[in-house]
N, C-alpha and C positions, 0 to 999 in steps of 0.2 A: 615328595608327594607320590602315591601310587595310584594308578590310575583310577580307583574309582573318586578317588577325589577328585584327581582333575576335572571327571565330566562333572563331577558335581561344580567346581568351577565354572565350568561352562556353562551347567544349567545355573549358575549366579547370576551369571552377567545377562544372561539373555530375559531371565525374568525382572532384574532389575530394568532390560530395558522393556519389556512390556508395561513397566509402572511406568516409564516416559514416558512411553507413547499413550497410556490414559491421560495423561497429561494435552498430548500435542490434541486428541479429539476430544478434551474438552479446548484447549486453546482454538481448534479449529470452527467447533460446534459456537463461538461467542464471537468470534470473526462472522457466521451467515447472520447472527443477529445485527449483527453493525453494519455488515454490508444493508441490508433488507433497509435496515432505520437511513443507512447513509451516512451514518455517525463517523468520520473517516480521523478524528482524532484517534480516538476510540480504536479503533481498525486497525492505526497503526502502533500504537501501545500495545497490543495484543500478538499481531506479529511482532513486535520486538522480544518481547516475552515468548513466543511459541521459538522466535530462532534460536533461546538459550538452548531451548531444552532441546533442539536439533542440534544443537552441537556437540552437547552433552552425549548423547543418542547415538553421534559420531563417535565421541571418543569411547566411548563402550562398544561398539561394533572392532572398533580396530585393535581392543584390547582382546575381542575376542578371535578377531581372523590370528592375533601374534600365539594366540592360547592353542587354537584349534591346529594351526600349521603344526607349532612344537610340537603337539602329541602325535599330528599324523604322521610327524617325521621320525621323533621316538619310539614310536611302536612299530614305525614301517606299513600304515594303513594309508586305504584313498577315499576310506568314508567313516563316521563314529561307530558306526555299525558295525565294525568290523572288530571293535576293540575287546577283549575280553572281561567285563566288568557283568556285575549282577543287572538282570534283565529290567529290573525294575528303577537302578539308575539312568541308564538308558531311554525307559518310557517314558521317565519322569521331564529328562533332556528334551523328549519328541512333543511331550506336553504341551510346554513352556512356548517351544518352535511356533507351534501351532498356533498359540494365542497369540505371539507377535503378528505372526501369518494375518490371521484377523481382525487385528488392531489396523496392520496397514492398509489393509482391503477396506477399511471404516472410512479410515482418515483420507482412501483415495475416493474416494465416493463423496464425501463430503465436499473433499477439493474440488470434484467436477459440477458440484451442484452449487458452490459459490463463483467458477469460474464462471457458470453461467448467467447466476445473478449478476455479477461484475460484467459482462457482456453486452446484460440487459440493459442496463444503467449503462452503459459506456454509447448503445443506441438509443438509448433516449436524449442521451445529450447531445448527440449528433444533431440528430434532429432538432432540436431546439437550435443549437447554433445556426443549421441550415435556415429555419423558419426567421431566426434571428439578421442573416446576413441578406435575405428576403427579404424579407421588413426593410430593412438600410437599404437596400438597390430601389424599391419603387419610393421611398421618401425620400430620397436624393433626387429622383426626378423630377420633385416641386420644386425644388430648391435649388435649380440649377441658376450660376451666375447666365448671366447675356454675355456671350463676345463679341460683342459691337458694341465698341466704347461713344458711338453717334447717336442720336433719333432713329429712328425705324421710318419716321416719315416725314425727315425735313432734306429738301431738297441739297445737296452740295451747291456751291457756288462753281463756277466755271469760268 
């Protein structure tokens, strides 16, 4: 393979994984609607399905650091820049880059605005339980047995 293939390799795997990660923000974008409804089936069916494709997402990243070392090591470079190939394969490479770049800046924006809702709700049930465990402390105090197994007002014998 001569090098303008390779980047072009490279730029394969990196746009193939910018198709994944459309994926992961939409998986992510259907996770805030289940958190918001509370639908935690749902929730969880969805992360199970989003960790495929994270893993997936894995094994293409690491096919691509096995890709990218060979050639840095082949050609004797310390960046893609550096490689002698047409300037437009190259761009094409920086493209790609870029839109994963903003795929995951999506996905992390998303992440911190359901981490929030899940926060939300994670304090609302606090509370409840508090007001819950409330409740039970002052109705227990109706309900208290007597320990005095006698009368309250019959005299003992002596």
């Amino acid at each position: 393979m001569d090098k303008k293939e390779e980047v072009k390799a490279l730029t394969f795997l990196v746009r193939e994984k910018g198709k994944l990660l459309n994926e992961i923000v939409d998986f992510t974008n259907r996770q805030t609607k289940f958190i918001e409804s509370e639908d935690m089936n749902k929730l969880q069916n969805v992360i199970e399905k989003k960790q495929r494709v994270i893993d997936r997402v894995d094994r293409i990243d690491k096919g691509f650091s096995k890709q990218f070392d060979g050639i840095k090591k082949k050609y004797n470079i310390k960046e893609i820049s550096e490689i002698d190939v047409d300037r437009d394969v190259l761009l094409e490479l920086k493209e790609e880059t870029k839109k994963v770049y903003e795929l995951l800046n999506d996905i992390k924006k998303i992440e911190a605005k359901n981490k929030d809702i899940m926060k939300e709700n994670l304090d609302k049930v606090k509370a409840k339980v508090k007001s819950v465990r409330h409740g039970k402390k002052i109705t227990s105090g109706y309900y208290k047995k007597s320990e005095q197994n006698y009368g309250y007002f019959i005299d003992k014998n002596k």
